[in-house]
N, C-alpha and C positions, 0 to 999 in steps of 0.2 A: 669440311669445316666451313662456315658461312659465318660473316660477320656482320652483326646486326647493326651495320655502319656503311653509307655511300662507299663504294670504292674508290670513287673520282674525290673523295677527300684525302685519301692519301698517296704518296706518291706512289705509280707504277715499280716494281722489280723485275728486270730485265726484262723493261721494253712491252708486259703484259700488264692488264689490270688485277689490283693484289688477290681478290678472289679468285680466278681462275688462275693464277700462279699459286697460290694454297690449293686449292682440289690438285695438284699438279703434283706436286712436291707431296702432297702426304701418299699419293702414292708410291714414288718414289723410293720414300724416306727408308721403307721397310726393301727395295728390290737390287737387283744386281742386272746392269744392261748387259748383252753381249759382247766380246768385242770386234763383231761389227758393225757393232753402232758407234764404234767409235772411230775408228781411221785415222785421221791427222788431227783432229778436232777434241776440244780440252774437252773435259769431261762436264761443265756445266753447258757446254754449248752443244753436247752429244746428249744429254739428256733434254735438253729442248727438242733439238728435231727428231731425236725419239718419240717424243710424245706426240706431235705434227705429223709427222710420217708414218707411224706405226701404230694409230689409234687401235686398230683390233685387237693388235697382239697385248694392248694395256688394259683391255677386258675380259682377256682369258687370264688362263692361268700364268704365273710366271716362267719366264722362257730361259732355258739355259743351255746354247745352243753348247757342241762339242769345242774345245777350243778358249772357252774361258779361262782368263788366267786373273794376274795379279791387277791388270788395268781394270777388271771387273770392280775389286775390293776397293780397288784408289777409287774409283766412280761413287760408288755408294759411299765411300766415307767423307766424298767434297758435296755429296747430297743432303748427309747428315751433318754436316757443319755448314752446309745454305741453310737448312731448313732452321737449324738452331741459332745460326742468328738471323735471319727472314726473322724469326721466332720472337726473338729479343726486342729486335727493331718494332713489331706489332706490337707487344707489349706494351711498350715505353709509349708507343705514340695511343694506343687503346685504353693506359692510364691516365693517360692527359686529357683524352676527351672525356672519359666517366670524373674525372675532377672538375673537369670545366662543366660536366650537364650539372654536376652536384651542386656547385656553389650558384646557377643559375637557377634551380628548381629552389632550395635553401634561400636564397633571398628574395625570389616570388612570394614563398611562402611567407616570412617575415616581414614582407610589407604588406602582404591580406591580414596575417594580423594583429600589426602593429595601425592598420589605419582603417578602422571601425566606420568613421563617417561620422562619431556620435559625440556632441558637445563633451567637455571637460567632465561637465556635471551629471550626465548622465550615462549610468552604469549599467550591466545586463547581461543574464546569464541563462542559458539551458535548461531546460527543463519538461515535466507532466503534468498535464492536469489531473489532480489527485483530488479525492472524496472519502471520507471516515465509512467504514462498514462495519454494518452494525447487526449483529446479531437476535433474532428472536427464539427465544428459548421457551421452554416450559418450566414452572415454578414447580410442578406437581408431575408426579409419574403414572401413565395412563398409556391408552389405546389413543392413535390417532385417529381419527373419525373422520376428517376430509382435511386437502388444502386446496385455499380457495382461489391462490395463483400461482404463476408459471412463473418460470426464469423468464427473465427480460420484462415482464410486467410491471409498469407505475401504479405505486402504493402513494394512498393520502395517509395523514398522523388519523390515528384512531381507526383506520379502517381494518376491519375483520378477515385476516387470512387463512386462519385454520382452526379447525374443532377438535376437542380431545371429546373422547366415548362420558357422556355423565351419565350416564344410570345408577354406579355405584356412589357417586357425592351426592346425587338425588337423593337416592333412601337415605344415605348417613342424615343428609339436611334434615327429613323426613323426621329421623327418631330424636336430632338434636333437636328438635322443635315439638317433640313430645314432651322430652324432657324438660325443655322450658315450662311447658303448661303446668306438669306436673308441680315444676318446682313454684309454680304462682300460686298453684291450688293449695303448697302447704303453707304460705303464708297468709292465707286467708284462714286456712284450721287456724293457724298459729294468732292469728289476730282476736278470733273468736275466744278460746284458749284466755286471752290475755282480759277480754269483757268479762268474759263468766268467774275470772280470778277477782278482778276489781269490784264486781258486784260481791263477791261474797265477804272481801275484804273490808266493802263498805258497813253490811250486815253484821260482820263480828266486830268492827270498830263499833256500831249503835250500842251492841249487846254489854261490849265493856262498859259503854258508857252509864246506861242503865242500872248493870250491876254496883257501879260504883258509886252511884246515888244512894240505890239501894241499901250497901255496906254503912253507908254513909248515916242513915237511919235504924241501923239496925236488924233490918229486915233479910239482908242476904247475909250469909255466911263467909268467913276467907276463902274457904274453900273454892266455892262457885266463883267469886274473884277470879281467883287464878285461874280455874277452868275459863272461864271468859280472856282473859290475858293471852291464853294459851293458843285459844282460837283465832285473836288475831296476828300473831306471830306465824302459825298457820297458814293463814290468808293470805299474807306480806310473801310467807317463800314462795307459796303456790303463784302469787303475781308475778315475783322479781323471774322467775324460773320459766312462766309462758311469756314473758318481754325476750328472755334470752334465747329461748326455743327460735321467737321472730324472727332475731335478729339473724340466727344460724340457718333460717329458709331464705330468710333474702340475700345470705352469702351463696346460696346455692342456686338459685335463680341470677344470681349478676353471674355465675361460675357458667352456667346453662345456658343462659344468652352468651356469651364468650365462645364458646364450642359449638353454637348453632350461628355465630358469624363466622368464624371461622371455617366449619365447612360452604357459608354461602360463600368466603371468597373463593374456597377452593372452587366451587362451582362457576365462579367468574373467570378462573386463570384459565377454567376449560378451552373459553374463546380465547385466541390470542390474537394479536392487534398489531398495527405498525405503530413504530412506534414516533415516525416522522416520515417525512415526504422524500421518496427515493424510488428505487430500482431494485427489483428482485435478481441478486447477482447468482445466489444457488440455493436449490429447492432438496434440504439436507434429509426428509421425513415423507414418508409415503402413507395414505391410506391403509389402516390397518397393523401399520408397526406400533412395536410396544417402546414406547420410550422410559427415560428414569425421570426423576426431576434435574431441572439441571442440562436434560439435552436439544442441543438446537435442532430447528427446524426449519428456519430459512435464515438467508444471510442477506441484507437490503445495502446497498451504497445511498447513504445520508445523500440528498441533493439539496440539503437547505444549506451547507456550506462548501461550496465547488473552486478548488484554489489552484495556483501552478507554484507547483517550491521547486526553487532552485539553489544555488548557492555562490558565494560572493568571497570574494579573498578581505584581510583583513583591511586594507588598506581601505576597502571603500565600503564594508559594512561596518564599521564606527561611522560611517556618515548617513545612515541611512537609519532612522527612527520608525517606530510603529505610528500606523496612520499614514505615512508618507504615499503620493499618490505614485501610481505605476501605473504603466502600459501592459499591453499582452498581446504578440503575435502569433497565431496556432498554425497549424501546417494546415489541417486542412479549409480555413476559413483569409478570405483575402479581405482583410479588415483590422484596423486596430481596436483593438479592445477592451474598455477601460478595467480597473481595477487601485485596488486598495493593499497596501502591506500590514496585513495583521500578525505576524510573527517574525520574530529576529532571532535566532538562538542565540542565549546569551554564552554556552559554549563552543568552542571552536572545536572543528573534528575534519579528519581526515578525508581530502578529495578521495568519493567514489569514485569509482570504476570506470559507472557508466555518465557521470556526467563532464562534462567539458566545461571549462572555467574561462573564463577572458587569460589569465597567466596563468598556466601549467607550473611555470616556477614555485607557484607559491601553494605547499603542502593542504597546509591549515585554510579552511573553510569554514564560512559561516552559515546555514543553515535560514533559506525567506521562502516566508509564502505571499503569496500577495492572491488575495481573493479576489472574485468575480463578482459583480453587484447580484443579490438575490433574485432582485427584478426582472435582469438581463437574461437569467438560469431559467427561472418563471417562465418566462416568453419563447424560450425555447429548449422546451424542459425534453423534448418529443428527441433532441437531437444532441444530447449532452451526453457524452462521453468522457471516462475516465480511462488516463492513460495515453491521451492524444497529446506530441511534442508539440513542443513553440517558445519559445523565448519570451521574455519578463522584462522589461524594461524600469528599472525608477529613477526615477529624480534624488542626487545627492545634495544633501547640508553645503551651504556654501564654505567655502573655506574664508579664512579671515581677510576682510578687504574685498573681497570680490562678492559680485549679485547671485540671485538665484537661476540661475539656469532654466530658458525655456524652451519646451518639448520642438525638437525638430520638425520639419513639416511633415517627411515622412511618418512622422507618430502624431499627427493629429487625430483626436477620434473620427471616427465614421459617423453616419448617422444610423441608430440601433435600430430605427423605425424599417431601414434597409437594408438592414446587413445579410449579406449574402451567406447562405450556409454551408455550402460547401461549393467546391471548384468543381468543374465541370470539364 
């Protein structure tokens, strides 16, 4: 038995130091000495120079020489009442010093974190740098035909990642653009159609006219009349009837252009695109598989908004408003870093797991991001990483009567023209 404690901190028992007086005794505890080892001498002081004297014999087996009697059992049982209270006594003094490291380690710890270093007004929490991932999918179900980048590759907005197979939207385009023709060519019948109605109309309108002169004098009959009458009532449906034919080609022809842009977008969705400036995080689709509509094919992390959220106990986010300026220190970058709070949740929710709060006491949590300027991301777009720790500093609302709180020296910015990327 070894005690993970100086010996020379406690006192000596009988005249040895406590640890070799334990390896001592525990052997003991379980043995029975000869008697004679014991002679005229008490039985703690016969097992002392037992053990002095008789080192071998306390490596072999137990010895029980002929002759043992009742002084043997008296031996062992003032061994076993040394040892239990030797026993007692280490206790009592092994729970004093594990009280004493506790309350020394316990208010260490409560003055790291009860003394921050950081003005009144300025608050600050734990945190990632996080970025939205954004999905590219296919609108249409098709053959993949190539992708045009890897994982970990920078994508600009608008630039072309992957191709689906168009052969088959080609011909569709192909016939819906016959069909258009088709349907222009019957409204030009139809138009003609509607000439050759109005000429004729004109004709039997003259004819009435004529005849009813004619009547008029005597010379034509009622008969003929009507037959003239009749002709142009004739004329009028044949006209009104090639107008309506028109009208029902040019519903067919906007119907036809409809279904021949329709398969050209299909033929556009074939290319697919980024859809902002970012990082290809996974490459979901391979050359030659059959996708549905609907399934993705890469997955990009947005770098047009690169932020660190952490979270804040009540007490100090009511003081903290959107826009309010913040700091950011990253693990891997020795620099302060500026940044902007554009989100406050305006519900409170339950401290995670994984992150660390200024007060553990306090359950409820609020929910900050504070963004990275665009510019900054820009500049070093090559070395942007999501997921890397650092802490969030802001500036809180003054309370009533007192000034605004200004950023410590340690949180001054750096200069961005310099900043170092990572430690070395």
């Amino acid at each position: 038995v070894t005690l993970a404690i100086p010996s020379k901190a406690i006192t000596s028992i009988f005249g040895e130091e406590l640890e070799t007086t334990l390896h001592r005794y525990v052997w003991l505890y379980n043995q029975q000495l000869p008697q004679s080892a014991l002679g005229s001498k008490s039985p703690l002081q016969a097992m002392k120079d037992w053990h002095t004297l008789k080192p071998a014999l306390i490596k072999k087996q137990p010895y029980y020489p002929p002759g043992c009697n009742t002084w043997a059992i008296m031996v062992e049982h003032s061994a076993r009442t040394s040892w239990r209270e030797n026993d007692m006594r280490v206790n009592k003094a092994l729970i004093a010093l594990l009280a004493v490291a506790a309350l020394g380690v316990g208010y260490y710890f409560l003055e790291q974190a009860s003394d921050t270093g950081l003005p009144e007004g300025i608050a600050f929490g734990n945190g990632q740098v996080e970025a939205v991932q954004v999905d590219v999918s296919s609108l249409i179900a098709g053959r993949v035909a190539s992708v045009m980048v890897k994982e970990g590759d920078l994508v600009e907005p608008e630039q072309l990642v992957a191709l689906l197979d168009a052969d088959v939207i080609t011909a569709q385009l192909a016939q819906a653009q016959a069909e258009v023709a088709a349907a222009n060519a019957q409204v030009v019948a139809a138009e003609a159609t509607i000439a050759q109605a109005e000429a004729l109309m004109t004709l039997a309108e003259e004819e009435l006219t004529r005849t009813e002169a004619l009547e008029q004098r005597g010379t034509a009959t009622t008969q003929v009349l009507d037959s003239r009458k009749t002709d142009v009532a004739v004329a009028q449906a044949n006209l009104d009837a090639a107008k309506a034919a028109l009208v029902s080609y040019q519903r067919g022809v906007d119907a036809a252009v409809a279904a021949a842009a329709q398969v050209a977008s299909n033929l556009e969705d074939t290319e697919l695109t980024s859809p902002t400036l970012g990082r290809v995080l996974y490459r979901l689709a391979e050359p030659g598989e059959v996708i549905s509509a609907g399934s993705k094919v890469l997955t990009i992390v947005d770098l047009s908004e690169v932020y660190l959220e952490f979270f804040l106990p009540a007490t100090q986010a009511h003081r903290l408003a959107v826009g309010s300026e913040a700091r950011i220190k990253l693990d891997v970058v020795d620099a302060v870093v500026p940044a902007t709070v554009t989100f406050v949740s305006p519900v409170s929710q339950f401290t995670p797991r994984s992150v660390e709060t200024a007060d553990e006491r306090q359950n409820l949590v609020f929910r900050v991001r504070a963004r990275i300027p665009q510019e900054l991301v820009q500049t070093y777009i090559d070395y942007v990483r999501t997921g890397i720790r650092g802490v969030a500093y802001v500036r809180l609302a003054p309370t009533a009567g007192t000034a605004e709180t200004d950023w410590p020296e340690e949180l001054a910015l750096d200069d961005l023209a310099a900043l170092p990327i990572l430690n070395q």
